[in-house]
N, CA, C and O of each residue as an XYZ file, in Angstrom:
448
protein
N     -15.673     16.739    -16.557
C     -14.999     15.482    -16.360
C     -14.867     15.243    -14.860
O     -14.270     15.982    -14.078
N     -15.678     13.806    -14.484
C     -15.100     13.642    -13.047
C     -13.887     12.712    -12.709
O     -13.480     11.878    -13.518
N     -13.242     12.926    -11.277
C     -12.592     11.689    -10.953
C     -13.179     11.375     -9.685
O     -13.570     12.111     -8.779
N     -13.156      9.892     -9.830
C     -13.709      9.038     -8.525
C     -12.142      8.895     -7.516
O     -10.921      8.835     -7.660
N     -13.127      8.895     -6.531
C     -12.250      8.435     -5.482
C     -12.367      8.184     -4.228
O     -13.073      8.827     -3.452
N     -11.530      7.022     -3.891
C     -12.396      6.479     -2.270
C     -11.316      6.539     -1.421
O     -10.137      6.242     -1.613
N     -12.050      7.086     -0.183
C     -10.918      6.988      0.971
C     -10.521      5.702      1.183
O     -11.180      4.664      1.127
N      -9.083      5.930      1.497
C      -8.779      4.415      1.869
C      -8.833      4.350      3.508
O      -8.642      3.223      3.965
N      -9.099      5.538      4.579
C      -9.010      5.612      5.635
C     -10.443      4.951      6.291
O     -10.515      4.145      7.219
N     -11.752      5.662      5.370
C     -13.323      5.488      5.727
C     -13.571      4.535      5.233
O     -14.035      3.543      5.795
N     -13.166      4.714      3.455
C     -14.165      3.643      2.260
C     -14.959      4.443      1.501
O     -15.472      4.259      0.397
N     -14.991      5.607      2.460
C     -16.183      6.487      1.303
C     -15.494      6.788      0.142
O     -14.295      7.057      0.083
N     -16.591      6.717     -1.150
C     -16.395      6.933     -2.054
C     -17.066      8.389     -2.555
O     -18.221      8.664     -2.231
N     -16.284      9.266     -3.339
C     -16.677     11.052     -3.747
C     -16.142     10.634     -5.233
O     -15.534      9.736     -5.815
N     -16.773     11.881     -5.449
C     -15.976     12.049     -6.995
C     -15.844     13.862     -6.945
O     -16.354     14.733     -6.239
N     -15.116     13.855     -7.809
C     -14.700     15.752     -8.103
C     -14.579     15.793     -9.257
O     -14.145     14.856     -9.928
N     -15.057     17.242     -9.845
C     -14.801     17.673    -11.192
C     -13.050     18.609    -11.501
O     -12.378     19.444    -10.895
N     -12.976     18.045    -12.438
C     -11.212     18.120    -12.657
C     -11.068     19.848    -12.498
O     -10.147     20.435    -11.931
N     -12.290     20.479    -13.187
C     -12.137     21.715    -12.947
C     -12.302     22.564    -11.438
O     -11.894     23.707    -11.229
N     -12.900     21.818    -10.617
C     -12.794     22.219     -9.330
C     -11.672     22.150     -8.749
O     -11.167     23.074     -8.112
N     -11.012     20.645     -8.983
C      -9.436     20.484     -8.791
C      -8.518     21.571     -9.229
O      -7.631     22.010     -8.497
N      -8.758     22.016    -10.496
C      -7.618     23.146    -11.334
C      -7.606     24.142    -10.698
O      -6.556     24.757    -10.513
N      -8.833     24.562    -10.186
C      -8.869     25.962     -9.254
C      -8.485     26.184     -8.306
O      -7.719     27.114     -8.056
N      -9.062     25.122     -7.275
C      -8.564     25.140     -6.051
C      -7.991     23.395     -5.684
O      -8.709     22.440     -5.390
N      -6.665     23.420     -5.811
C      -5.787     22.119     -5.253
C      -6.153     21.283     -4.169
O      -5.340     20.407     -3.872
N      -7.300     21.372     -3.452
C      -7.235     20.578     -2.185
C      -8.457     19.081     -2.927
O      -9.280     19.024     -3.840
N      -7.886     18.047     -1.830
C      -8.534     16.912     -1.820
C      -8.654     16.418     -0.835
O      -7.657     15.750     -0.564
N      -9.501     16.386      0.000
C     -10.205     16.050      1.242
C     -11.416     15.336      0.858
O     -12.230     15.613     -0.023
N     -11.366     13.833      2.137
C     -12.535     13.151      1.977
C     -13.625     13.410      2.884
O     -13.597     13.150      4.087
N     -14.786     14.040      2.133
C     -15.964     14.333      2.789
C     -16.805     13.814      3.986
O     -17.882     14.285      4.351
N     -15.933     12.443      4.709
C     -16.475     11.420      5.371
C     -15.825     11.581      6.530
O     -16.286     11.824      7.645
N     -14.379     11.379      6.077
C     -13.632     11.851      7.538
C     -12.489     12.699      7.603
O     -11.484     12.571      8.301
N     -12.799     13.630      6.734
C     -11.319     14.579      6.704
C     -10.225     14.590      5.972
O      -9.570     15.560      5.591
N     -10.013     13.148      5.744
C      -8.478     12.638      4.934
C      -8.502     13.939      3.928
O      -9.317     14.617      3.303
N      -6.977     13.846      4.191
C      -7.095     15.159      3.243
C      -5.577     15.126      2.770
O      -4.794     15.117      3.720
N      -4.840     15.103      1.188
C      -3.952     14.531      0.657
C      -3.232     16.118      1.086
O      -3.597     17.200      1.547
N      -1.818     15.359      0.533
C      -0.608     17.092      0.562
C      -1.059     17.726     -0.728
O      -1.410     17.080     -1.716
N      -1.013     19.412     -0.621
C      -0.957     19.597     -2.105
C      -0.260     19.671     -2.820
O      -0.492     20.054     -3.967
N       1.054     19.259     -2.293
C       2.316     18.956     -3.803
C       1.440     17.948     -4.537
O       1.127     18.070     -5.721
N       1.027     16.832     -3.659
C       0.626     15.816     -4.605
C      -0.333     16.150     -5.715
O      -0.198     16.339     -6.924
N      -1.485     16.159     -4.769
C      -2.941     16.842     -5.565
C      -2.154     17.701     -6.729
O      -2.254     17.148     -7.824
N      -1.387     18.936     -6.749
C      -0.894     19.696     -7.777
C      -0.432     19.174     -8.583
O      -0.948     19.247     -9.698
N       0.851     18.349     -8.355
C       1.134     17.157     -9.305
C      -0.010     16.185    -10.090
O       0.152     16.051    -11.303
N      -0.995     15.598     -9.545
C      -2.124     15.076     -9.964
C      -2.497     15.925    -11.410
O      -2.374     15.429    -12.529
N      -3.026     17.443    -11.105
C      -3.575     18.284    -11.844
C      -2.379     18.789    -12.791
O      -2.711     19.376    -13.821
N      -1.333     18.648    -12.585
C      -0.411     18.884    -13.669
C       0.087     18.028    -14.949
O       0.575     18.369    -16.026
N      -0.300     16.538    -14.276
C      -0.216     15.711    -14.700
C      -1.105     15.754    -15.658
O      -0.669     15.804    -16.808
N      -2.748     15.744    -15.414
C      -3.869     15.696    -16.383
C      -4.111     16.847    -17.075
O      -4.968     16.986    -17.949
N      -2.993     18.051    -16.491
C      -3.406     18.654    -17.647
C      -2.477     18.348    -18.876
O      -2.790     18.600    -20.039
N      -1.144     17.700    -18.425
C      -0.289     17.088    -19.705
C      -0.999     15.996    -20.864
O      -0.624     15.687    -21.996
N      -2.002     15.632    -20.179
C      -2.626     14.312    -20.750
C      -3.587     15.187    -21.747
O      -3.826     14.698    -22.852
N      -4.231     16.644    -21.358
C      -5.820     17.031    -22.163
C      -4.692     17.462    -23.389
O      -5.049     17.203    -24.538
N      -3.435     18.064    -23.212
C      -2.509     18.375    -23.875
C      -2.063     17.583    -25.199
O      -1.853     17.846    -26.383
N      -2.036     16.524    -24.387
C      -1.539     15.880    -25.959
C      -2.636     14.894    -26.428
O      -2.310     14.049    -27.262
N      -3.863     14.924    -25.983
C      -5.284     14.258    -26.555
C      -5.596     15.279    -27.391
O      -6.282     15.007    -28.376
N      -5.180     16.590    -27.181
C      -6.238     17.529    -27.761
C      -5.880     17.818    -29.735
O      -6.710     18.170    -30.573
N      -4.791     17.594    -29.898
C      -4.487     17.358    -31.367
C      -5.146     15.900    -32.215
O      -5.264     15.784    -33.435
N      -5.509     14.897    -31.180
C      -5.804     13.927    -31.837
C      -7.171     13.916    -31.752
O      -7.595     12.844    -32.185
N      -7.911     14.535    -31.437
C      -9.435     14.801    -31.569
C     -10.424     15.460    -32.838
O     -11.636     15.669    -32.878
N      -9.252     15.699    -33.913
C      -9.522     15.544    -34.736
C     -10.004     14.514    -35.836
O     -10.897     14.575    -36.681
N      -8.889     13.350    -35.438
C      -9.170     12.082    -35.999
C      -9.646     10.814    -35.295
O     -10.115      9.807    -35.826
N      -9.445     11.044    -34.047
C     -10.146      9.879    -32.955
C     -10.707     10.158    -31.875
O     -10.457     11.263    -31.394
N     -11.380      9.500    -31.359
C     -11.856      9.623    -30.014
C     -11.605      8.694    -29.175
O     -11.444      7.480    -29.300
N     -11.586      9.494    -28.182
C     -10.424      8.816    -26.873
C     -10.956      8.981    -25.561
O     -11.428     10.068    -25.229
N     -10.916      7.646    -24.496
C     -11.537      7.929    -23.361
C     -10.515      7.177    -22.794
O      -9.944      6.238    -23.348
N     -10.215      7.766    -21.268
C      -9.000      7.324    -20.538
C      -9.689      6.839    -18.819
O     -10.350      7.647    -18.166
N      -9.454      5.762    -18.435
C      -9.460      5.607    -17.080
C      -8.629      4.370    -16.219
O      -8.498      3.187    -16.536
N      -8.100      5.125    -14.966
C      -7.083      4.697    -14.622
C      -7.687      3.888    -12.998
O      -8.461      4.498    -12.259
N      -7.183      2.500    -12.672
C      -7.696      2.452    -11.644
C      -6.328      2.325    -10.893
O      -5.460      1.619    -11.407
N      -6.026      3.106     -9.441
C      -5.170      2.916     -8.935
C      -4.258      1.589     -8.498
O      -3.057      1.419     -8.287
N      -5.637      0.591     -8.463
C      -4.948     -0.832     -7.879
C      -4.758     -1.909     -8.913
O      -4.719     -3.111     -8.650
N      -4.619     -1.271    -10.352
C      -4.049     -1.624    -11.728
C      -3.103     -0.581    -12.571
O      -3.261     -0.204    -13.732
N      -2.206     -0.274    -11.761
C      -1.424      0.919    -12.654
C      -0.418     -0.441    -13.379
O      -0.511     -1.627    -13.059
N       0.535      0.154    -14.427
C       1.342     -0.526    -14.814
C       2.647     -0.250    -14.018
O       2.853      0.593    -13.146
N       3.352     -1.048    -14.473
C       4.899     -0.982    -13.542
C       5.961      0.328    -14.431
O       6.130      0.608    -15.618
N       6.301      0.671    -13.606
C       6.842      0.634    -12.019
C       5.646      0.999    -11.238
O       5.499      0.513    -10.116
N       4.934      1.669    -11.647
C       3.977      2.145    -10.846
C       2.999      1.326     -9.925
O       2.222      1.958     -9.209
N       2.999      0.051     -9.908
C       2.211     -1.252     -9.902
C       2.495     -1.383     -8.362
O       1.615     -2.045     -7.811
N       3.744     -0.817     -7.283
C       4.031     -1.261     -6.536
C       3.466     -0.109     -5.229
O       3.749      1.085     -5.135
N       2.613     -0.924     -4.334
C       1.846     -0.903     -3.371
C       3.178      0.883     -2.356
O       4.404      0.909     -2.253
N       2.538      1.547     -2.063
C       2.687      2.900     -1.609
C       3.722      2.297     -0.528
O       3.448      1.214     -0.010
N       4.896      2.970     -0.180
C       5.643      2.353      0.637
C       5.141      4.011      2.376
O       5.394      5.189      2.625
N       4.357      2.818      2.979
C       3.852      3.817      4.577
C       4.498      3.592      5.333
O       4.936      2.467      5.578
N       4.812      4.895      6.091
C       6.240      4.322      7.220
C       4.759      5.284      8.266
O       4.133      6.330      8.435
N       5.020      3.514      8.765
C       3.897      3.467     10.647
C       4.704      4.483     11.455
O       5.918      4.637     11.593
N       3.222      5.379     12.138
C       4.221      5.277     13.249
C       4.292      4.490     15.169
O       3.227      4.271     15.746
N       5.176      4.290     15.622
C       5.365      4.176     16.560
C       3.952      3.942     17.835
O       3.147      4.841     18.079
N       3.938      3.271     18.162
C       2.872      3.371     19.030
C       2.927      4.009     20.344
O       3.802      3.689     21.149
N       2.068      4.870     20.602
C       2.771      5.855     21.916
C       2.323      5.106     22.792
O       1.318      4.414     22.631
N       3.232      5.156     24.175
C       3.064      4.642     24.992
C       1.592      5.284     26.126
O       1.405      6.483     26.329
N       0.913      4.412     26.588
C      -0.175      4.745     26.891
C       0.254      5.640     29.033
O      -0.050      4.714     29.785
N       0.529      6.325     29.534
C       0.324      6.902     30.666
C       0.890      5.615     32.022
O       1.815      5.741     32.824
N       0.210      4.790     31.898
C       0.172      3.425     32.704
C       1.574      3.125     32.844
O       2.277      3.179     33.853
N       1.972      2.676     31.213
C       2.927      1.696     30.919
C       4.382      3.003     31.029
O       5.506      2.661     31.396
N       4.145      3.983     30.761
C       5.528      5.254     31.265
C       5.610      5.448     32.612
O       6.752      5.559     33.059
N       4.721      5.515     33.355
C       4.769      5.394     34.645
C       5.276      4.107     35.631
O       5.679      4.164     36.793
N       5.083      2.735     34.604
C       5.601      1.651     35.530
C       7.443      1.988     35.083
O       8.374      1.687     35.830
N       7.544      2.424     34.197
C       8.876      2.273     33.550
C       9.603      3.504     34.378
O      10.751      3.206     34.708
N       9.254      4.592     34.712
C       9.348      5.372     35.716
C       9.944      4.999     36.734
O      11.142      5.156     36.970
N       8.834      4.277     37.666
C       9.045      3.023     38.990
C      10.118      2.489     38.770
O      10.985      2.831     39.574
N      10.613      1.387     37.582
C      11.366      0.741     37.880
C      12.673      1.360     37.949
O      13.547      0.796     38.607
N      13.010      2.865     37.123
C      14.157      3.726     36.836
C      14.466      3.713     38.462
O      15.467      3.179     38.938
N      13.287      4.490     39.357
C      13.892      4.678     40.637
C      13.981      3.397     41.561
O      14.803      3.452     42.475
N      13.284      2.340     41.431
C      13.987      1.086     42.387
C      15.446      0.674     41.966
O      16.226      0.078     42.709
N      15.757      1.136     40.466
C      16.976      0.326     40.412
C      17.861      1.879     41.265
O      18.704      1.633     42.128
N      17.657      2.835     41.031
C      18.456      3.732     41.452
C      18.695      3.193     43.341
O      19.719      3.433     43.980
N      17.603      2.538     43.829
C      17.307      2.800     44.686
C      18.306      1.409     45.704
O      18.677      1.312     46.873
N      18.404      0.622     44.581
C      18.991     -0.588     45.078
C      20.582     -0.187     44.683
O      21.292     -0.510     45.635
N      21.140      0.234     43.916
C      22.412      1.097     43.703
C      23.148      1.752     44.744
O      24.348      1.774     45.016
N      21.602      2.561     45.534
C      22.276      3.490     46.713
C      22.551      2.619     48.032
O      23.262      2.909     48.994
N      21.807      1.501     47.809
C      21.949      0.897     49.183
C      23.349     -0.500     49.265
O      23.726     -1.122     50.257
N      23.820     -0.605     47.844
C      25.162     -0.943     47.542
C      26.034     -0.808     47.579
O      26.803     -1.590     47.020
């Protein structure tokens, strides 16, 4: 069984076999590194294995195929990942003028 999946950082799209997942927890995108926490990923795989869990009694009488696309989950789940940005560092230039101005004001202080 595979799952697809595309970086949202590159675009590239991979897929993995669930059993590669079960073994070893990591998910990294082959394109540029992205590479998820493994609480999550573990959670992921704990999750699907709850799902082979309770398909596997009804495979007696039906057959069943499941696929989920992330940017159609149902609600609550429906609501867009809440990302906390960070901060934009200040570039060398712009700490250094801010620098300058610390000591002119000091500088106009002393002569007050």
């Amino acid at each position: 069984m595979q799952l697809e999946f595309q970086c949202q950082k590159c675009e590239e799209s991979f897929s993995m076999d669930v059993s590669d997942i079960q073994s070893d927890p990591v998910l990294r995108c082959p394109g540029c590194g992205t590479r998820a926490p493994d609480e999550q990923v573990e959670a992921v795989v704990s999750g699907l294995e709850e799902v082979f869990a309770a398909l596997a009694p009804l495979r007696r009488k039906f057959s069943a195929s499941v696929e989920v696309n992330s940017e159609d989950m149902p609600p609550p789940y429906d609501e867009a990942p809440a990302v906390s940005r960070k901060a934009a560092l200040l570039d060398e230039e712009d700490s250094e003028d801010e620098e300058g101005e610390d000591e002119e004001e000091e500088e106009v202080a002393e002569l007050e």
